[in-house]
C-alpha positions as CSV (number, residue, x, y, z in Angstrom):
1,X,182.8,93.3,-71.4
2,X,181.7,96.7,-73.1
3,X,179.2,98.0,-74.7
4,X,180.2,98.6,-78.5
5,X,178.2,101.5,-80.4
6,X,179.2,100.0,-83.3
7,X,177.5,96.3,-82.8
8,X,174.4,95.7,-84.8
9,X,173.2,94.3,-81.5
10,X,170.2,97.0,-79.1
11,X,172.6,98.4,-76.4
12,X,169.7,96.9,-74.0
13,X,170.5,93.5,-75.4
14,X,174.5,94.1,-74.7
15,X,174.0,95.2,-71.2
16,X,171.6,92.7,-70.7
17,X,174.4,90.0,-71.4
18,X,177.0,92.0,-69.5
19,X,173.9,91.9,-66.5
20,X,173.7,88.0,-66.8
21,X,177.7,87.1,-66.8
22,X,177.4,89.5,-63.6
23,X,174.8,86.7,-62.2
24,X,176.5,84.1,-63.3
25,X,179.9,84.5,-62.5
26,X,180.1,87.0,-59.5
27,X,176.8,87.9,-57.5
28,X,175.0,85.4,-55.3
29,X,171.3,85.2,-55.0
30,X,169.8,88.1,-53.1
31,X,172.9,90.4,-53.7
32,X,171.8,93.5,-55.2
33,X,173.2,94.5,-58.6
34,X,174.8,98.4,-59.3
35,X,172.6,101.2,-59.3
36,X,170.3,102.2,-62.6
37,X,172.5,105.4,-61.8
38,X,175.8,103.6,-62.0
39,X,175.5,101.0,-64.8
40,X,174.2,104.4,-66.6
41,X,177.4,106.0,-65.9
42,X,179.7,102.8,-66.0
43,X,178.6,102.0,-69.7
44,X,177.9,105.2,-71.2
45,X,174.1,104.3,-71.5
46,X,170.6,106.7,-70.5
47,X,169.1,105.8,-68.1
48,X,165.8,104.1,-70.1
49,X,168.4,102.2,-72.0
50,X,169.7,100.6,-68.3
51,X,165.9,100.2,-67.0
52,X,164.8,98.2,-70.6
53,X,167.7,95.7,-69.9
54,X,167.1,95.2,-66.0
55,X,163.1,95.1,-66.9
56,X,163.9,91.9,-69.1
57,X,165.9,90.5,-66.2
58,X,163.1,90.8,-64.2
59,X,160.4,89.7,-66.3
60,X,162.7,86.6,-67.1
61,X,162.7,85.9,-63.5
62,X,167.0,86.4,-63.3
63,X,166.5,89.7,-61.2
64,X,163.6,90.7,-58.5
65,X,163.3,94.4,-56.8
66,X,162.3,95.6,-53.1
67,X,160.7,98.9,-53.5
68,X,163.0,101.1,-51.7
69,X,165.9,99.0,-51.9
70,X,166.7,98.2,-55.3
71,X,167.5,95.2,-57.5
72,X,168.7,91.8,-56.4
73,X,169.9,88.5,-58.4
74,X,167.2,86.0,-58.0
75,X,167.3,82.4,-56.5
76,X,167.9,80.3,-59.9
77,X,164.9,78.4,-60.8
78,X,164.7,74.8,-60.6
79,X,164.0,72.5,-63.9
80,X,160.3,71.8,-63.8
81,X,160.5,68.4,-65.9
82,X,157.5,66.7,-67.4
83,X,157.7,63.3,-65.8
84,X,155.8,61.1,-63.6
85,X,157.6,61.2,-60.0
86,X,156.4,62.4,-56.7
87,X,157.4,65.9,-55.3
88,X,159.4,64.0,-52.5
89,X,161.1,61.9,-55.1
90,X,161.7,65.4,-57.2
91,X,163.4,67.3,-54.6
92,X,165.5,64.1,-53.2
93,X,166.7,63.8,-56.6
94,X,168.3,67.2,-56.8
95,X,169.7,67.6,-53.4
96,X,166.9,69.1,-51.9
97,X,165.4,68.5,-48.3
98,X,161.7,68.0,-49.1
99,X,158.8,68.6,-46.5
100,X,154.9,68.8,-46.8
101,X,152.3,70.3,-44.3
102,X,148.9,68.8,-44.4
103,X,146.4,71.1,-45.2
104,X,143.5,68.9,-45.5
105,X,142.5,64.8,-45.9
106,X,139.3,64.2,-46.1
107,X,136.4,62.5,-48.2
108,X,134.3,65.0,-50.5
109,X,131.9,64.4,-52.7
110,X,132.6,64.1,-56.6
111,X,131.4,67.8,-58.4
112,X,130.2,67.1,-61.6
113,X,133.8,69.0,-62.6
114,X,135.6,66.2,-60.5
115,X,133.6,63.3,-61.5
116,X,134.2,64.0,-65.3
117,X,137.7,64.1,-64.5
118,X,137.9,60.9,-62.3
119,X,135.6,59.2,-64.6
120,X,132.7,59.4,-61.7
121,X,129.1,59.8,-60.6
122,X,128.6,63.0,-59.6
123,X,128.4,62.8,-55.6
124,X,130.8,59.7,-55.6
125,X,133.2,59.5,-52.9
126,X,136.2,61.1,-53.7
127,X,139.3,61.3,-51.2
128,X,141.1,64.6,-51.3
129,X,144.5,65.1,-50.0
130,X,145.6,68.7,-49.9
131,X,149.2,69.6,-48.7
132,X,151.9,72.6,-49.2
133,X,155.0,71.5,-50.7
134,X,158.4,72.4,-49.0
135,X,162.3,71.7,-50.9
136,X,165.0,73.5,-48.3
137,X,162.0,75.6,-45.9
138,X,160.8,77.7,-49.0
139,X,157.3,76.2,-50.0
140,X,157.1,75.8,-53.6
141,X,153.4,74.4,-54.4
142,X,150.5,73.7,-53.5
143,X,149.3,70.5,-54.5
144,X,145.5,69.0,-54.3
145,X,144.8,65.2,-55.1
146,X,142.0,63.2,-55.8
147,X,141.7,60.1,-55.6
148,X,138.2,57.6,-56.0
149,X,137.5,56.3,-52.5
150,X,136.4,52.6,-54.3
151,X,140.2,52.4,-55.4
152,X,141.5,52.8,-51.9
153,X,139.3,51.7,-49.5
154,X,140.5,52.9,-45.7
155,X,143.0,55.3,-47.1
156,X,141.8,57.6,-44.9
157,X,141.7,55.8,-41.5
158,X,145.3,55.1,-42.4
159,X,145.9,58.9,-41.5
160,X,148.2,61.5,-43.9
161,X,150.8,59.5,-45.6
162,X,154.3,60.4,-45.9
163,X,154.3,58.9,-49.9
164,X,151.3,58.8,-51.4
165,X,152.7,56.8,-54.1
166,X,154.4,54.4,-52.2
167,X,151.2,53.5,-50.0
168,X,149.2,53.2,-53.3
169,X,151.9,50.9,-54.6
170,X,152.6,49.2,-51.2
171,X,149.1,48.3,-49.9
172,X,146.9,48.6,-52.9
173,X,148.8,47.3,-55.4
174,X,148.6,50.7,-57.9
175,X,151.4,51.7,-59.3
176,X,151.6,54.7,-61.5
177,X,152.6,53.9,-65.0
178,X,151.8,57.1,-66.9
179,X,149.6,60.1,-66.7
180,X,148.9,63.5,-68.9
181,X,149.4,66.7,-68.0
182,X,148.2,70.4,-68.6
183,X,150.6,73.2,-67.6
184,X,149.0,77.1,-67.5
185,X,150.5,80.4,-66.4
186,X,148.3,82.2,-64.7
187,X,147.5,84.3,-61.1
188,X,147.5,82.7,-58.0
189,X,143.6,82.6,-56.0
190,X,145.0,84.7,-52.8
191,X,144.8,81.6,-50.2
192,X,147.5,80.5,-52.6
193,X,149.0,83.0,-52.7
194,X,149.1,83.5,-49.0
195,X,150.4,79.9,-48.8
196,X,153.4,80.2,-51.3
197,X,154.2,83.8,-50.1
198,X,153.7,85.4,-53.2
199,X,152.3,88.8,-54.3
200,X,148.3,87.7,-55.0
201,X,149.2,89.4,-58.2
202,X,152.1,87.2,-59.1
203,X,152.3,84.1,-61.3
204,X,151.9,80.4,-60.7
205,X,152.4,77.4,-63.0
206,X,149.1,75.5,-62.6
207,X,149.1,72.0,-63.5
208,X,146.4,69.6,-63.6
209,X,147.1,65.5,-63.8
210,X,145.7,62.8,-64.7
211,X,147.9,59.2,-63.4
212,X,146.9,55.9,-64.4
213,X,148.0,52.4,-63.0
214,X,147.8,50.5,-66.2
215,X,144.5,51.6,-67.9
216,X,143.0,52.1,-64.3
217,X,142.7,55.9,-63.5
218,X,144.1,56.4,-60.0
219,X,144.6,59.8,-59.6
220,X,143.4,63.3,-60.7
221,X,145.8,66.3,-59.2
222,X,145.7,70.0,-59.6
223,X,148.6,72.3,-58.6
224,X,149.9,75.8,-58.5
225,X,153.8,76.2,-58.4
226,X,156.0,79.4,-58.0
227,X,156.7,80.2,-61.2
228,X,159.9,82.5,-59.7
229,X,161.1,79.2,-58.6
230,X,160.8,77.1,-61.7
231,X,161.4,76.4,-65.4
232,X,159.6,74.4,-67.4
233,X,162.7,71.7,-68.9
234,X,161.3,69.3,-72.0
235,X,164.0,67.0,-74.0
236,X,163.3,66.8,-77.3
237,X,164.1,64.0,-79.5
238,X,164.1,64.0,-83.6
239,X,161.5,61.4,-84.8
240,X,162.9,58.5,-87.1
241,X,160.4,59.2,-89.5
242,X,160.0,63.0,-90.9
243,X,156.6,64.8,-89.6
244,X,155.0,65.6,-92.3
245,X,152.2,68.6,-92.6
246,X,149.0,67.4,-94.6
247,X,148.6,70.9,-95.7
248,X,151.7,70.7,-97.7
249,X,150.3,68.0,-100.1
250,X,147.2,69.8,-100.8
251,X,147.0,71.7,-104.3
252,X,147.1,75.1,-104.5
253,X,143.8,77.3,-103.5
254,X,142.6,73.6,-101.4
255,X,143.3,75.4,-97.8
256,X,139.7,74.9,-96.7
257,X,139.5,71.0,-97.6
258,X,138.8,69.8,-94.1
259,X,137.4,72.7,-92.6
260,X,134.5,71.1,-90.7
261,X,131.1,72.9,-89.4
């Protein structure tokens, strides 16, 4: 592939192409790529032209530099998908060794944040199961649970459990059915940070979750994963019936209509 002066396309945009056949086809992860210098050189292109393309690369999480070093292909992010399966279910599923350490288990007591989430008194008790999430030795997230101590009574005396779903299923008789789910970008807090070893300024996927057995909430969960390590994946399906926009039917000069005070 070349760069072609005559293509309607940036020459940032071109070499960032040429950049991600490299990745694909030829480099493996944590290989560095050619010099700024030498893709300059190689393509004919200044040097703020070669920086603009790699810069993208970077901030779309395909390249990752070590001041000092230089520029190096990035470990290819795994499919975050939006459905309801445990992190060692997740990571068995893709061919992944999943491990957790325990980094606490133990009963708190419902903050007024908490409690509105569980659907609690404030000062309930409320089990807490915090653990750091492993797939092949590279810890991925850091995951918190809550879970109302009247809907799983000795829980705790039972010690840390391997599946947390599969006990709740297996000696309580709750299985999770369906939950909803909040996904933000946003900076680690630095014991995460610490924990997923991560820059403190880098960027996490925090997720907060709500899990139901039936109409019976079970579970409230909060989360911070690497976002270097994943990508949010969401199928998409056309609806059998057209969406339609009530703004289209209004008449002409009605755009306030249902503004509300």
């Amino acid at each position: 592939m070349e760069i072609s002066p005559r293509s309607p396309v940036p020459k940032h945009q071109q070499l960032r192409e040429i950049l991600i056949n490299l990745i694909d086809t030829e480099l493996e992860p944590d290989t560095p790529i050619p010099s700024e210098r030498d893709l300059g050189e190689r393509y004919g292109l200044s040097r703020m032209t070669v920086r603009q393309a790699i810069n993208q690369l970077v901030a779309d999480g395909r390249l990752y530099r070590v001041r000092g070093r230089g520029t190096f292909v990035a470990q290819p992010k795994m499919d975050l998908q939006i459905r309801l399966a445990s992190f060692t279910e997740d990571m068995t599923r893709r061919g992944m060794i999943p491990a957790s350490r325990t980094l606490g288990f133990e009963r708190i007591e419902a903050t007024p944040v908490l409690a509105r989430q569980l659907e609690l008194n404030p000062g309930e008790p409320v089990v807490r199961l915090a653990r750091l999430r492993y797939a092949d030795s590279i810890p991925m997230a850091v995951e918190r649970t809550h879970l109302p101590e009247n809907r799983v009574p000795g829980l705790l005396s039972r010690g840390t459990p391997h599946s947390l779903y599969q006990v709740l299923a297996d000696e309580y008789g709750l299985k999770l059915t369906w939950g909803e789910q909040v996904i933000e970008a946003g900076n680690p807090d630095p014991e995460d940070a610490a924990l997923l070893e991560i820059p403190a300024g880098g960027v996490v996927l925090r997720m907060s979750r709500r899990s139901y057995a039936g109409d019976v909430l079970i579970e409230y969960a909060v989360s911070a994963y690497r976002a270097d390590r994943y990508q949010l994946w969401v199928p998409l399906e056309r609806p059998a019936q057209p969406i339609t926009n009530p703004r289209a039917a209004r008449p002409a000069g009605d755009v306030g209509a249902t503004t509300r005070g």
